[in-house]
MARSEZA-625101 format. One line per field, with one value per residue: residue number from 1; residue in one letter; x, y, z of N, C-alpha, C in turn. Coordinates in pm, 1 decimal, decimal comma. Layout:
BEGIN
n [NUM	...]
res [A	...]
n_X [X	...]
n_Y [Y	...]
n_Z [Z	...]
ca_X [X	...]
ca_Y [Y	...]
ca_Z [Z	...]
c_X [X	...]
c_Y [Y	...]
c_Z [Z	...]
***
This chain:
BEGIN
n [1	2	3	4	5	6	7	8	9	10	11	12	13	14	15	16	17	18	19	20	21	22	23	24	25	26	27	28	29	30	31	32	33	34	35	36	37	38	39	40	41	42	43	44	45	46	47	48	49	50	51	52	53	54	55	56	57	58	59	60	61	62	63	64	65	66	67	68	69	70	71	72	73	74	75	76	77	78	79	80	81	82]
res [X	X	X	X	X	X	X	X	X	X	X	X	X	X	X	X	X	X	X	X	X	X	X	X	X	X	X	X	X	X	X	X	X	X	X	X	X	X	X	X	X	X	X	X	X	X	X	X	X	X	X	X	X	X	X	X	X	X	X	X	X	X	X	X	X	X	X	X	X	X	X	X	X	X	X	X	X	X	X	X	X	X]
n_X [12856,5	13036,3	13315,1	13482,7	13796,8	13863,1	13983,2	13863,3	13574,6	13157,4	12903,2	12597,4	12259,7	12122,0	12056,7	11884,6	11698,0	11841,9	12099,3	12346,8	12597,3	12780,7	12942,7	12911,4	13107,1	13030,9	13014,2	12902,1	12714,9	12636,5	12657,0	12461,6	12396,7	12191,3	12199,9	11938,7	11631,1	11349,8	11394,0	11654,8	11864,8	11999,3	12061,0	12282,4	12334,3	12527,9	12628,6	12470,7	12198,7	11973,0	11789,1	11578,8	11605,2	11430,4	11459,1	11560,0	11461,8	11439,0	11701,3	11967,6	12195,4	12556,6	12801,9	12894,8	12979,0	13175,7	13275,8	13494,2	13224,1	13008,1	12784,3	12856,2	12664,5	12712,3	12544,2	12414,4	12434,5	12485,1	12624,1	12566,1	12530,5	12518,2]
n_Y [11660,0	11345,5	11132,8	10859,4	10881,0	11140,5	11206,0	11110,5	11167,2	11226,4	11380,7	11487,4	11513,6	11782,7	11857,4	11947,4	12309,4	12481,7	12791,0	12632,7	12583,2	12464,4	12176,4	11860,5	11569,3	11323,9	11124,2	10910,1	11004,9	11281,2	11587,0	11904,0	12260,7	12513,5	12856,2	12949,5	12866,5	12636,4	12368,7	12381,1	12195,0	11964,8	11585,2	11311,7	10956,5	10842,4	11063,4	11043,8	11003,1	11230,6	11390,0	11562,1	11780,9	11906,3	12209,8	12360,8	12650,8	12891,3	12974,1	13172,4	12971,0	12941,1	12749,5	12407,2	12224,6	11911,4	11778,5	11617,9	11468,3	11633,2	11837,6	12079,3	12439,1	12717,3	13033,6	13344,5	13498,6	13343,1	13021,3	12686,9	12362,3	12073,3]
n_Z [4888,7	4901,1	5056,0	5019,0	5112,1	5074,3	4809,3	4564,9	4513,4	4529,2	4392,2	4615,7	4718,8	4842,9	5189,9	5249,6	5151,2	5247,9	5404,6	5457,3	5721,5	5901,3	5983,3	6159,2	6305,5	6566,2	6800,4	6672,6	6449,2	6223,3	6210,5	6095,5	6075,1	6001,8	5892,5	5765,0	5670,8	5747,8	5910,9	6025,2	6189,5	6121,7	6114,3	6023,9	6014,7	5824,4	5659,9	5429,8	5404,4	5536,0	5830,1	5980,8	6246,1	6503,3	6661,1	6971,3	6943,5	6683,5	6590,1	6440,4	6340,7	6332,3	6421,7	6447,2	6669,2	6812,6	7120,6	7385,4	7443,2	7393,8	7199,4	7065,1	6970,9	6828,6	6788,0	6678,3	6903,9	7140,6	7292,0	7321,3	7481,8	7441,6]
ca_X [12952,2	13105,3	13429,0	13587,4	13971,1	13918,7	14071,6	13739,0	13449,3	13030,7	12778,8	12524,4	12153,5	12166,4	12000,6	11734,7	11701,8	11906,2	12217,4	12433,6	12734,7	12878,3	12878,7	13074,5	13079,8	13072,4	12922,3	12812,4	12648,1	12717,4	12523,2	12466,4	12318,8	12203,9	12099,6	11807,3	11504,1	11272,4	11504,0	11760,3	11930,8	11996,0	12145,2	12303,0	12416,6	12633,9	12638,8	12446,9	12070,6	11935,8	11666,5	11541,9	11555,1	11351,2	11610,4	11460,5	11462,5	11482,4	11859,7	12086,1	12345,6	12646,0	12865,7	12855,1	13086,2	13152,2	13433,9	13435,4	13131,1	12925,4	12733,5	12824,6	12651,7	12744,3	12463,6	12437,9	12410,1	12544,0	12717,7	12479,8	12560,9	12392,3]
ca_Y [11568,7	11259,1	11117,7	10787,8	10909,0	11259,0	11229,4	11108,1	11263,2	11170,6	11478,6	11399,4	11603,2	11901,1	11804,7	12043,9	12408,7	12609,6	12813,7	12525,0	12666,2	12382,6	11984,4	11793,4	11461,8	11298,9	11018,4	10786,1	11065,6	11408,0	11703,8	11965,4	12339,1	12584,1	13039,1	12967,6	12770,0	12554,2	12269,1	12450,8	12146,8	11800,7	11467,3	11189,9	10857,5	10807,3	11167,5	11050,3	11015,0	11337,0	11352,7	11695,7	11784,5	12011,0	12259,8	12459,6	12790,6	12884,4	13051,5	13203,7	12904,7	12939,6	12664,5	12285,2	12079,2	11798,7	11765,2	11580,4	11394,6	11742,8	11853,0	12245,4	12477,1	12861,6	13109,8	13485,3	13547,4	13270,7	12920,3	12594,6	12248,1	11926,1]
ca_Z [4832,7	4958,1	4978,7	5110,7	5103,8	5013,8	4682,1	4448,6	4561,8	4467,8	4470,6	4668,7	4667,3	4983,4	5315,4	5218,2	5046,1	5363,5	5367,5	5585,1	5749,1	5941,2	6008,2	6229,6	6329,4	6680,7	6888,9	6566,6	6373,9	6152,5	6284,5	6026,0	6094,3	5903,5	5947,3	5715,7	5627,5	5830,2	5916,9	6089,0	6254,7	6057,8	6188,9	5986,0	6038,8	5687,1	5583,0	5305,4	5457,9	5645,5	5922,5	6016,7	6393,4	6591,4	6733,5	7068,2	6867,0	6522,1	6597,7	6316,7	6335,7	6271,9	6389,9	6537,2	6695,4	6921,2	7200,5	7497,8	7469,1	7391,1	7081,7	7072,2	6862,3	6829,6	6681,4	6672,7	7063,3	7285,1	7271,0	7405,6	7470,2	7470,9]
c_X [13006,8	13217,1	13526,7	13748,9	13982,4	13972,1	13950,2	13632,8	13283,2	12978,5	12678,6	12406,3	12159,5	12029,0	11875,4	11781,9	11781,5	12033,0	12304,0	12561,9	12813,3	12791,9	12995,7	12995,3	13099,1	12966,0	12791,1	12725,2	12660,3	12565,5	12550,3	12338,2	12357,4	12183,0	11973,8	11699,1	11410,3	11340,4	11617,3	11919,3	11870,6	12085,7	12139,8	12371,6	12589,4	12679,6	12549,7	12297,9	12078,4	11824,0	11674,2	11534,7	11499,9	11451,0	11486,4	11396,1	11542,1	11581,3	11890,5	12201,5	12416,0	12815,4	12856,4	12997,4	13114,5	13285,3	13359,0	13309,4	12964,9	12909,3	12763,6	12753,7	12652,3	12559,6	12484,3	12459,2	12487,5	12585,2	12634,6	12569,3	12456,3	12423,8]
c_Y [11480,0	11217,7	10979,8	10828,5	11049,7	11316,4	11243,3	11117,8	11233,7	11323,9	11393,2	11580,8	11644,2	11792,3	11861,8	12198,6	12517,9	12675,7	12704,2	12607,2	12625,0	12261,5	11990,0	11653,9	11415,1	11143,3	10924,6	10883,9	11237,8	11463,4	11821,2	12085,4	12454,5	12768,4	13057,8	12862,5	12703,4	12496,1	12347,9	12350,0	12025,6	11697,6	11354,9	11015,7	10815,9	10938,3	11178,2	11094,3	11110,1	11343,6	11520,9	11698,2	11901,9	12103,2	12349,8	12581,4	12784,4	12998,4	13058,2	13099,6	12919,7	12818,7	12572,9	12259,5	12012,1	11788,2	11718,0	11551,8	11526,6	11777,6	12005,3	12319,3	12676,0	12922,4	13240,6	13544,0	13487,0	13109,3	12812,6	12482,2	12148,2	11835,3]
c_Z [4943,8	4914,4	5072,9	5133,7	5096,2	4910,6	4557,9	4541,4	4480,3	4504,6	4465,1	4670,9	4855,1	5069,8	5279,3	5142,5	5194,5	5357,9	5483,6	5591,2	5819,1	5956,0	6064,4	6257,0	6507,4	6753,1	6773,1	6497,0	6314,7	6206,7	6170,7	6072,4	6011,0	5955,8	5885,7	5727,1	5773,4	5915,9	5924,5	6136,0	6175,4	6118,9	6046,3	6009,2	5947,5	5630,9	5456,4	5332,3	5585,9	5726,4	6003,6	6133,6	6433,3	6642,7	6862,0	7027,5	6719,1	6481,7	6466,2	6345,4	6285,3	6215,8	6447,2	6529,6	6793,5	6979,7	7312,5	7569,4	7428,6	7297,1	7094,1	6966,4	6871,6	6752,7	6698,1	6804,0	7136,0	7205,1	7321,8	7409,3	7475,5	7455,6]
***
């Protein structure tokens, strides 16, 4: 789902068939990761259009997010950056 204001809201069709378990936004584009499927790690520009990324390993993600110029992403073991 989307939502200019937060108030009225559009569903919108999933990134793909995975359990997703966080998104964040940062540096001009929403990063979305998932603990299942193929497509582990998605990137959007709008939120609306998704683009599948390669991730190094096919980690249990759990959470993303961006601070100080850095993409973080948590999974079952350890903490990365990039």
């Amino acid at each position: 789902m989307t939502s200019p204001d937060g108030i009225t809201w559009t569903l919108r069709s999933a990134a793909g068939a995975n359990q997703w378990r966080s998104v964040t936004y940062g540096n001009g584009l929403f990063v979305a990761v998932s603990n299942t499927g193929t497509n582990r790690v998605m990137t959007s520009p709008d939120g609306i259009t998704w683009t599948a990324r390669s991730a190094t390993e096919a980690n249990t993600w759990y959470s993303v997010t961006y601070g100080n110029g850095y993409l973080w992403r948590y999974h079952k073991t350890a903490l990365t950056a990039s």
